[in-house]
C-alpha positions as CSV (number, residue, x, y, z in Angstrom):
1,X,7.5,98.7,135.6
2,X,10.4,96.5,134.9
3,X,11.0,93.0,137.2
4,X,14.5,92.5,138.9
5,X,15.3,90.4,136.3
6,X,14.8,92.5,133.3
7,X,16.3,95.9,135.5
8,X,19.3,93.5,136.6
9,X,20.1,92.9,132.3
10,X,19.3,96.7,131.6
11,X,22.1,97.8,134.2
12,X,24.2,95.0,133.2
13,X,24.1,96.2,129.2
14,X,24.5,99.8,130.3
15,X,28.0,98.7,132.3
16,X,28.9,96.7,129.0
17,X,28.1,99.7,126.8
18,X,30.2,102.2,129.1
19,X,33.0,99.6,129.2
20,X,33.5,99.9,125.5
21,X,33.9,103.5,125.6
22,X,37.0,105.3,125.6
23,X,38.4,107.6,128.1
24,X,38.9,111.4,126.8
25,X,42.1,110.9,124.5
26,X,44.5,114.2,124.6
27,X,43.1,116.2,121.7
28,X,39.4,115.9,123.5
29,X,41.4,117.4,126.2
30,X,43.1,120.2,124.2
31,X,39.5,120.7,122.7
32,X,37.6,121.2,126.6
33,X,40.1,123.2,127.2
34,X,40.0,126.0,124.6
35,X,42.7,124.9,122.5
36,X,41.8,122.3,119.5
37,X,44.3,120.0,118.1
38,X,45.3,121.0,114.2
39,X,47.1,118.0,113.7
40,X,47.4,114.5,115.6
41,X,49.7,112.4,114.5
42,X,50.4,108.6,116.1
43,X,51.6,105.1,114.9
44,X,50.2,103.9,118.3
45,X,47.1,104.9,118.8
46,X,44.2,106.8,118.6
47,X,44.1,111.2,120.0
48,X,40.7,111.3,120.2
49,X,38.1,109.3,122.0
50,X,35.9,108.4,118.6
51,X,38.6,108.2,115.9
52,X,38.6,105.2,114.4
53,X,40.0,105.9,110.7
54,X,43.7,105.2,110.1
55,X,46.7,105.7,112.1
56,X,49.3,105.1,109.3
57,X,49.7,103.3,106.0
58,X,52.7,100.5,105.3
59,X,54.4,100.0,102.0
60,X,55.0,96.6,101.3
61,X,59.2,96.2,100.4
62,X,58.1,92.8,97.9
63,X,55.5,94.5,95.6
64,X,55.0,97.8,96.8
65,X,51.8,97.4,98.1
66,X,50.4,99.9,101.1
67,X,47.5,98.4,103.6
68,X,46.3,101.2,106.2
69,X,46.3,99.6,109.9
70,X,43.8,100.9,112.0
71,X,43.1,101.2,115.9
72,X,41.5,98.3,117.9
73,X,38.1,99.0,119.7
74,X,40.2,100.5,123.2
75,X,42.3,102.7,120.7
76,X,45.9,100.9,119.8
77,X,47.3,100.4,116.7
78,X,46.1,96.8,115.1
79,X,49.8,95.7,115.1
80,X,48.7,92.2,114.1
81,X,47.1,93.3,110.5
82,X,50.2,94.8,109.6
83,X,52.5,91.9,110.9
84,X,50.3,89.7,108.4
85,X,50.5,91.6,105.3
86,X,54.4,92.4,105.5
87,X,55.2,88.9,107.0
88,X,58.1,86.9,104.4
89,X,58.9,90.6,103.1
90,X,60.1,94.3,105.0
91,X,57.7,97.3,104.8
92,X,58.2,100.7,106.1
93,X,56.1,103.5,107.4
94,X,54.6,105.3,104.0
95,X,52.0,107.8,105.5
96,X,51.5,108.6,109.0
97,X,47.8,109.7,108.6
98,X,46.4,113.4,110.6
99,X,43.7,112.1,113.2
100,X,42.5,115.9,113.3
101,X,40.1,115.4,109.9
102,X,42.4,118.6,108.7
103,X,44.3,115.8,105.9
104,X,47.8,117.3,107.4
105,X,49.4,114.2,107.2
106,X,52.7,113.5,107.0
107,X,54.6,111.9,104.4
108,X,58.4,110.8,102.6
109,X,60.2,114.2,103.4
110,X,61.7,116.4,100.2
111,X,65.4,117.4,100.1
112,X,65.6,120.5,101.5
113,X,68.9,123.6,101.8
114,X,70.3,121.8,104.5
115,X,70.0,118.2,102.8
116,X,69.4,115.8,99.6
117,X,67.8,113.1,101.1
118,X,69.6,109.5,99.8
119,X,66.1,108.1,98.7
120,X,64.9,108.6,94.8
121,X,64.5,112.5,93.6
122,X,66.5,113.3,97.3
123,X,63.9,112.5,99.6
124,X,64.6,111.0,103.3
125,X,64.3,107.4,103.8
126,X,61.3,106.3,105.6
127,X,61.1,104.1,108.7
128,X,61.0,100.7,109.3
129,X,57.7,99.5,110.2
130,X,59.2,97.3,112.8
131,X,61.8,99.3,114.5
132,X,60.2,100.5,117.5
133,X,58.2,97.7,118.9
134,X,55.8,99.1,122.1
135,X,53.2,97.9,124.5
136,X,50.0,100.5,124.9
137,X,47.0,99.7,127.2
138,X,48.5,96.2,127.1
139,X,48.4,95.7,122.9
140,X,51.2,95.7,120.9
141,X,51.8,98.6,118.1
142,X,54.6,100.2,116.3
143,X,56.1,103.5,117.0
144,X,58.4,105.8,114.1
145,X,62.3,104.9,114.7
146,X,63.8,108.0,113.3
147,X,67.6,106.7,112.4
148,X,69.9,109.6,110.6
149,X,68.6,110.7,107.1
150,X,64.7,109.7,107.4
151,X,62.5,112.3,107.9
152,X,58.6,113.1,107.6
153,X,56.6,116.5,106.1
154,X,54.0,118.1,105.1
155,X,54.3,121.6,103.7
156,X,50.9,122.1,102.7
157,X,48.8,122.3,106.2
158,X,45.0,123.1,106.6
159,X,44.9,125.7,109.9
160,X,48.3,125.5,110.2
161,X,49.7,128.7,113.0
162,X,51.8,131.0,111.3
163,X,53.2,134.8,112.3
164,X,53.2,135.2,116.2
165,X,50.2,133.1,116.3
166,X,49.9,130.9,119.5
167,X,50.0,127.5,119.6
168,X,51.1,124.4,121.7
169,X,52.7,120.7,121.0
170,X,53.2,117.7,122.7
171,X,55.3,114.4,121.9
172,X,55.8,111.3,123.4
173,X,59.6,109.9,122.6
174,X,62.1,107.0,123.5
175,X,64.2,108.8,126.1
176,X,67.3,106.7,125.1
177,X,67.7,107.1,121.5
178,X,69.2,110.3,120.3
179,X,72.3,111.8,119.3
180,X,73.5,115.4,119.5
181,X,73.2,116.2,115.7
182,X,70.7,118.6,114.1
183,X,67.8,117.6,114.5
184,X,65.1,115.4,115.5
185,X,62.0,117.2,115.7
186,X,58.3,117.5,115.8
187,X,56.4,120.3,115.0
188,X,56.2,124.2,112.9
189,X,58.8,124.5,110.3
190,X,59.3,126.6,107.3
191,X,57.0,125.4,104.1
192,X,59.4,125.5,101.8
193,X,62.1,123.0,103.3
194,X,64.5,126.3,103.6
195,X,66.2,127.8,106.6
196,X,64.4,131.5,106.0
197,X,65.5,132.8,108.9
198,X,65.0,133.2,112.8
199,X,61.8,132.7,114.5
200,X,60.5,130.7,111.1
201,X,60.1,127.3,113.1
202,X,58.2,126.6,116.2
203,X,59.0,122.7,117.5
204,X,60.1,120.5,119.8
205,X,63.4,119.1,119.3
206,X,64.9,115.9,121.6
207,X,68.7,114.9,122.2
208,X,71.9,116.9,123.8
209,X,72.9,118.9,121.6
210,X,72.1,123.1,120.9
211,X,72.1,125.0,124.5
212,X,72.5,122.7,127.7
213,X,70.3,122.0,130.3
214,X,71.5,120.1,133.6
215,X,73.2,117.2,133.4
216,X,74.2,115.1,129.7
217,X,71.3,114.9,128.1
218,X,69.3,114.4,126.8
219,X,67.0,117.8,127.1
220,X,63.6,119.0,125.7
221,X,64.3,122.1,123.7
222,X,63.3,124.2,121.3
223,X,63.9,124.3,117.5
224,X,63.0,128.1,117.0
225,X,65.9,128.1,113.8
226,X,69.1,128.8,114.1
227,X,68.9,128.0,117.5
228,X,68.0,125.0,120.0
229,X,66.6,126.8,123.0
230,X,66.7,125.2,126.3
231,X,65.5,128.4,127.8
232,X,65.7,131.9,127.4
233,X,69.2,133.6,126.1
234,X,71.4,132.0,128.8
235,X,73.5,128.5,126.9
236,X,73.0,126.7,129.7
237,X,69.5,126.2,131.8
238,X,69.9,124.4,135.1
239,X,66.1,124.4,135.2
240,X,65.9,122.2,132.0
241,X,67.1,118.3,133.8
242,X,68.3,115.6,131.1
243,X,65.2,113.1,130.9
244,X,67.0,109.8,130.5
245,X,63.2,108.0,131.4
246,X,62.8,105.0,128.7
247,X,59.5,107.3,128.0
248,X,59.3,110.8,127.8
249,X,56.5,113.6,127.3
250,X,58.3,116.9,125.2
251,X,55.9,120.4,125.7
252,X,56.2,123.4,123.5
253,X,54.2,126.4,123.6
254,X,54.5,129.6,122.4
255,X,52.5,133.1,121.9
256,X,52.9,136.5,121.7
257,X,56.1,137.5,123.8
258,X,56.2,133.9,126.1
259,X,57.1,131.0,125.3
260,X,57.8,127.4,127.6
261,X,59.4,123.6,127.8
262,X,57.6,121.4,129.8
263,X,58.1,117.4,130.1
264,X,58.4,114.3,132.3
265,X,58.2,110.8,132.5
266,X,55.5,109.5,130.4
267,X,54.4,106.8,132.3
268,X,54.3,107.9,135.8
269,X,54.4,111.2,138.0
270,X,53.5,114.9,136.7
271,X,55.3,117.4,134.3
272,X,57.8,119.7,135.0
273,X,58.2,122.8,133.5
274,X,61.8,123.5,132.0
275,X,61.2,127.2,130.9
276,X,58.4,129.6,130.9
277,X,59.3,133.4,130.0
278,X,60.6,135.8,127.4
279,X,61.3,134.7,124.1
280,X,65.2,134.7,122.8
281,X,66.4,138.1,121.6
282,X,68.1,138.3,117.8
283,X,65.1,137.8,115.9
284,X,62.2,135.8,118.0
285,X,60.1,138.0,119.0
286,X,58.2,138.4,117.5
287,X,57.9,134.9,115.8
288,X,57.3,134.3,111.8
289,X,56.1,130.9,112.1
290,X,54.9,129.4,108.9
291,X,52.9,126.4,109.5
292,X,54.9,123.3,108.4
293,X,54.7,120.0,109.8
294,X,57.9,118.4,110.4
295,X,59.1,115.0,112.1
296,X,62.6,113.9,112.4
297,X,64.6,116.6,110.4
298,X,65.7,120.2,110.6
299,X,63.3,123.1,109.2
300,X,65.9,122.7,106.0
301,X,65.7,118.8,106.2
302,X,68.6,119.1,108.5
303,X,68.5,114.9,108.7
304,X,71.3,113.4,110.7
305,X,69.6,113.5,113.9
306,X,68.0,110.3,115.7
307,X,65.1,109.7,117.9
308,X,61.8,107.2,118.2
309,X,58.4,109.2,118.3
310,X,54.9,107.5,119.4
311,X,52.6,110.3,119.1
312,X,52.2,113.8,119.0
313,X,49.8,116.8,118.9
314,X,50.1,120.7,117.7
315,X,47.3,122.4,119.1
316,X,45.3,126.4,118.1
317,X,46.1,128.6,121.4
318,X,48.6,128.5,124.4
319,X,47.1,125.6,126.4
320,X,46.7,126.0,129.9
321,X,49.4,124.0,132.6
322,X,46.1,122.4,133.9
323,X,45.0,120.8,130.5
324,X,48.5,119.9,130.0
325,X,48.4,118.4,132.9
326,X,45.1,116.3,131.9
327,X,47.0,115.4,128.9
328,X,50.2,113.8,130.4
329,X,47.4,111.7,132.9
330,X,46.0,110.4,129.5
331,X,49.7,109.3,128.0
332,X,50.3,108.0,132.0
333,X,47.2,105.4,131.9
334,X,47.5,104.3,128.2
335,X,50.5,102.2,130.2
336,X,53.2,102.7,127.5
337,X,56.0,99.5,128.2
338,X,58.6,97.9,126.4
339,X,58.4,95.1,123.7
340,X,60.8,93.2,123.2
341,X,63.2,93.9,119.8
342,X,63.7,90.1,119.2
343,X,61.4,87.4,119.1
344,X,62.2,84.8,121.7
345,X,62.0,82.0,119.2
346,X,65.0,83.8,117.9
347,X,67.0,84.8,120.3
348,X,70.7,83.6,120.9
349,X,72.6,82.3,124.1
350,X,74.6,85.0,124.8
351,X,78.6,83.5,125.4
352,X,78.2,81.2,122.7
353,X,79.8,81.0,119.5
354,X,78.1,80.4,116.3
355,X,78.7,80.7,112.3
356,X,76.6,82.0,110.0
357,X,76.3,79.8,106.8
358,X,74.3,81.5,103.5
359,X,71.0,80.5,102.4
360,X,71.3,81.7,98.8
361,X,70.9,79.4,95.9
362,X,74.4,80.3,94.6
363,X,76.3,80.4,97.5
364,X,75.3,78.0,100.2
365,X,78.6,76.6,101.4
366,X,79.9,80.0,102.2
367,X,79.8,81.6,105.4
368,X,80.2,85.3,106.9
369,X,84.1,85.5,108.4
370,X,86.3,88.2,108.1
371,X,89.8,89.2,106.1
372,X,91.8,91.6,108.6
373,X,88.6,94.1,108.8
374,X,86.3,93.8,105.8
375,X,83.5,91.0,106.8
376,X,82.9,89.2,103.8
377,X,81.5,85.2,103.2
378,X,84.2,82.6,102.4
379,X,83.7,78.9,101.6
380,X,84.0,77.1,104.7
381,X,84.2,73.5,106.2
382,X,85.4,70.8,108.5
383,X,88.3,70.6,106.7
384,X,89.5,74.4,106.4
385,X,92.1,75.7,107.8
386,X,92.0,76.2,111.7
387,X,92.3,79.8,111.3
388,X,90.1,80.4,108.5
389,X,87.1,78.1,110.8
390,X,88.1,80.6,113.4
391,X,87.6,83.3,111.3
392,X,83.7,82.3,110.7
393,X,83.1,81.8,114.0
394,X,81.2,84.6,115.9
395,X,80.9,85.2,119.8
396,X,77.3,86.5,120.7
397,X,76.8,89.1,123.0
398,X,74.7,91.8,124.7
399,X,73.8,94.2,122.4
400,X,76.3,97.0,123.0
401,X,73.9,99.8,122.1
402,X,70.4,98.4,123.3
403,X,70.4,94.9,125.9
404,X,67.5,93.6,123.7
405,X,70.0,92.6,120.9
406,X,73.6,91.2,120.2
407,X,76.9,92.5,119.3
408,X,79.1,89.9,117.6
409,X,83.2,89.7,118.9
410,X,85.4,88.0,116.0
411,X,86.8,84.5,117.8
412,X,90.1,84.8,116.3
413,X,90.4,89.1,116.9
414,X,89.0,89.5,120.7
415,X,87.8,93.0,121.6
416,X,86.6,93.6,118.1
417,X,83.1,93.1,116.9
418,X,81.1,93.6,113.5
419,X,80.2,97.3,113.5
420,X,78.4,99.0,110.0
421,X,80.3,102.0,109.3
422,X,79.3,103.6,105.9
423,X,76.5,100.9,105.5
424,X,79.7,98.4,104.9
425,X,79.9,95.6,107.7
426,X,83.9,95.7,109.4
427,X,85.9,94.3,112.2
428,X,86.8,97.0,114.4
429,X,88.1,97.2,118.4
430,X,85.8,98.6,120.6
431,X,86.2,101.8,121.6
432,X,83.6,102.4,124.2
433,X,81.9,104.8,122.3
434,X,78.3,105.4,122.0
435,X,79.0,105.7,118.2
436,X,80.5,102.2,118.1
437,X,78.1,100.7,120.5
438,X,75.1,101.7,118.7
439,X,76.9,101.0,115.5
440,X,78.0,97.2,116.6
441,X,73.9,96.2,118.4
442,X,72.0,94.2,115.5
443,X,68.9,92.3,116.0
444,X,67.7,88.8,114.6
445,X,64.1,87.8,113.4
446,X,62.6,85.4,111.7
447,X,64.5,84.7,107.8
448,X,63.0,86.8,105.5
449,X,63.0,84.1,103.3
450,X,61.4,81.8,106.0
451,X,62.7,77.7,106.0
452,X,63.9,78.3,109.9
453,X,66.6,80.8,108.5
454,X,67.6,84.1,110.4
455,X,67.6,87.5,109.4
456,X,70.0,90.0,111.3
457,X,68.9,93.8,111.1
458,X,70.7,96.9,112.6
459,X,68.9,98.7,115.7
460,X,70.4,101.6,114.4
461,X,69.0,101.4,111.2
462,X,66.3,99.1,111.3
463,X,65.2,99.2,107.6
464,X,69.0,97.5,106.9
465,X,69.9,93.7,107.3
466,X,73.1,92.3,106.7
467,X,73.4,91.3,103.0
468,X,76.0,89.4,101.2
469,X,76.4,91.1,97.7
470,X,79.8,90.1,95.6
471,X,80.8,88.5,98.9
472,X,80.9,91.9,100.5
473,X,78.8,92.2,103.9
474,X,76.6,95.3,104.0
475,X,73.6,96.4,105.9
476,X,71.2,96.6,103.2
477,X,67.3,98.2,102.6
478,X,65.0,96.3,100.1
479,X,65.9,99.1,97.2
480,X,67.0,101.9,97.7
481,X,70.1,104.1,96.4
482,X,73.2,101.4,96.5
483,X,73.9,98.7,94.4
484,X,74.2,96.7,97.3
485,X,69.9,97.8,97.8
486,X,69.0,96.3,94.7
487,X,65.4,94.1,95.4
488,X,66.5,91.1,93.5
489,X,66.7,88.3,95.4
490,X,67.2,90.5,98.6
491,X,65.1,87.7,100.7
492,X,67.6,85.0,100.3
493,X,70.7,87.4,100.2
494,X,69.4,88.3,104.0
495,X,68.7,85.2,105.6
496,X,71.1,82.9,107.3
497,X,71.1,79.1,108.5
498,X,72.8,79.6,112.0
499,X,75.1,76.6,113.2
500,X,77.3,75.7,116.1
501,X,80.7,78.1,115.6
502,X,83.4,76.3,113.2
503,X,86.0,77.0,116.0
């Protein structure tokens, strides 16, 4: 017989024990209902309830070290270890590891029929380890920012569904980045990085371009090749409505003869469902799926798509609405929210006017102005010319493209801001564009090189700073296929001491 006491500290350990264990995670869901994940992939968190291995591995920009970060004890990436280990350097998203225990993890895409990647032997770039900053279950982690030519594979999948095989996928994307170009996906492609025909892919693609739904854009569709589906044969599907939501849930499922779209907000109500019927005539049904895993490209490494991806599932069977239903409740209550892009220590008062002096041993009394529309560094000082302080002199703004960043208008040239166009930094008027906008947003952070300096990335391109090299102004990886890329003494070349404007 146990006293109160004693009974009142066994309750109280059993409430601690539960508290520490986590709520079904989406692939325990597929699993209870009949239809097991075969690959989990997330730079946020953990799919199942017990994974702890994992979620992704970092490379290192300064010595080309990789550390794996691993999920904290209620699931979410530890964003913290990997902040450490690639603080006073940049690192980028190396491995993206399969929570399944299958090994189908993804990794550096290969070129492909479609596209040579720009990286060494014509692989895609890989992401920034940085550029999609997220809150989950109230921690901090990391998603994959997917800019034009980076791209994820892996050709070589363990239980991977191939012929007319069912299967189903889910992904969790940033509802306001993408473009219309082919094609940000997740899920079945062709395993040799070819376009081999209709009905060889199976996966969800994300952005407004292919066959309309209702509305702009963006739509969940499908990649089936040769084709993104919104719905059946028709070009346009009023059923499919643009998901503009900062987070959205994509569904694709498909088996023998049916196929459907399902998605919603992914942080509050239920799912809708976009399309559920006959498959597209001219060569999709039946399907000849070949179990590729691809994220971010085309089938054929088609690579000039864009979109941000958190976490994502392919599943054995057609799952049921009902568990997919369970499984957008799970993404719901993991609380995804917005991080902030810049680090308030380092933000900028927006209507000001500043200059931008460089911090590299060589070249420290030269700062980043302008001639007509090339940016370039000049020497600069109190006693220059008026015109020539004028044309160092920056106003800050909102970020055209994203209102967690800037967009810097020339003092001397108003109405045109610093925009990278060909990875070169220009002057250019602002033509309202999304193109431009996106183009023209950068974000500041701590100097890479530390001693209170800034560095200034692109959102767009989040693995590119602005670099000085031969007085040029570029936006610049830490290596990588330009001259301008070259590692040596990338830290310095990409941090700037930020003064009061010269004008």
């Amino acid at each position: 017989m146990h006293s109160q006491s004693s009974f009142g500290a066994f309750a109280l350990g059993l409430v601690l024990a539960c508290s520490s264990v986590r709520a079904d995670a989406p692939c325990d869901i597929y699993a209870a209902g009949g239809t097991p994940c075969y690959a989990a992939h997330s730079t946020v968190r953990a799919l199942y309830d017990s994974y702890t291995d994992a979620l992704y591995q970092v490379i290192r920009g300064s010595d080309g070290v990789t550390n794996d970060i691993k999920p904290l004890s209620n699931g979410v990436a530890d964003s913290s270890t990997q902040e450490s280990f690639c603080s006073g350097s940049t690192c980028l998203i190396s491995i993206i590891y399969d929570q399944s225990g299958r090994g189908n993890h993804l990794t550096q895409a290969p070129p492909g029929g479609a596209a040579q990647g720009p990286d060494s032997g014509g692989k895609d770039y890989l992401a920034s380890a940085i550029g999609a900053p997220v809150f989950v279950s109230g921690s901090k982690a990391y998603g994959v920012f997917i800019s034009p030519y980076t791209g994820y594979r892996n050709n070589n999948i363990n239980g991977s569904i191939t012929g007319d095989a069912a299967e189903g996928m889910y992904a969790v994307f940033d509802g306001t980045h993408y473009n219309d170009r082919c094609c940000f996906d997740y899920g079945n492609a062709e395993t040799n990085s070819q376009d081999t025909g209709n009905g060889h892919m199976e996966a969800i693609y994300f952005g407004n371009g292919g066959y309309k739904g209702s509305g702009n854009g963006p739509w969940v569709q499908a990649d089936l090749e040769n084709g993104l589906f919104s719905g059946g044969d028709s070009n346009v599907n009023d059923d499919n409505k643009s998901l503009q939501t900062r987070f959205v849930t994509a569904i694709l499922k498909g088996t023998a003869g049916q196929w459907a779209l399902r998605g919603g907000d992914a942080t509050s109500g239920s799912l809708s469902t976009m399309y559920s019927g006959a498959r597209p005539s001219g060569g999709y049904d039946p399907m000849h799926k070949e179990g590729a895993i691809i994220l971010g490209i085309g089938g054929d490494n088609s690579d000039r798509a864009q979109g941000t991806f958190y976490e994502g599932v392919m599943t054995t069977g057609y799952p049921s609405d009902d568990t997919e239903n369970k499984v957008q409740a799970n993404i719901v209550a993991a609380k995804y929210g917005t991080a902030g892009l810049v680090s308030p220590n380092f933000k900028f008062a927006k209507g000001s006017t500043i200059s931008l002096r460089v911090t590299t041993a060589c070249c420290t009394t030269r700062y980043i102005a302008h001639t007509g529309s090339t940016v370039n560094t000049q020497i600069v000082s109190s006693s220059s010319s008026a015109d020539l302080r004028e044309q160092a002199s920056w106003v800050v703004h909102t970020g055209l493209g994203n209102s967690d960043c800037y967009s810097f208008e020339s003092k001397d040239t108003p109405g045109s801001y610093i925009r990278h166009y060909n990875y070169q930094l220009s002057l250019d008027a602002n033509d309202n564009s999304k193109q431009f906008s996106e183009d023209a947003t950068f974000c500041p952070q701590t100097g890479i090189n530390g001693n209170d300096h800034f560095s200034i990335r692109s959102w767009s391109y989040p693995t590119r700073y602005w670099r000085h090299y031969n007085a040029i102004l570029y936006i610049a990886s830490n290596g990588g296929p330009h001259d301008f890329d070259a590692t040596y003494s990338f830290n310095d070349d990409v941090s700037y001491a930020i003064t009061t404007g010269l004008a």
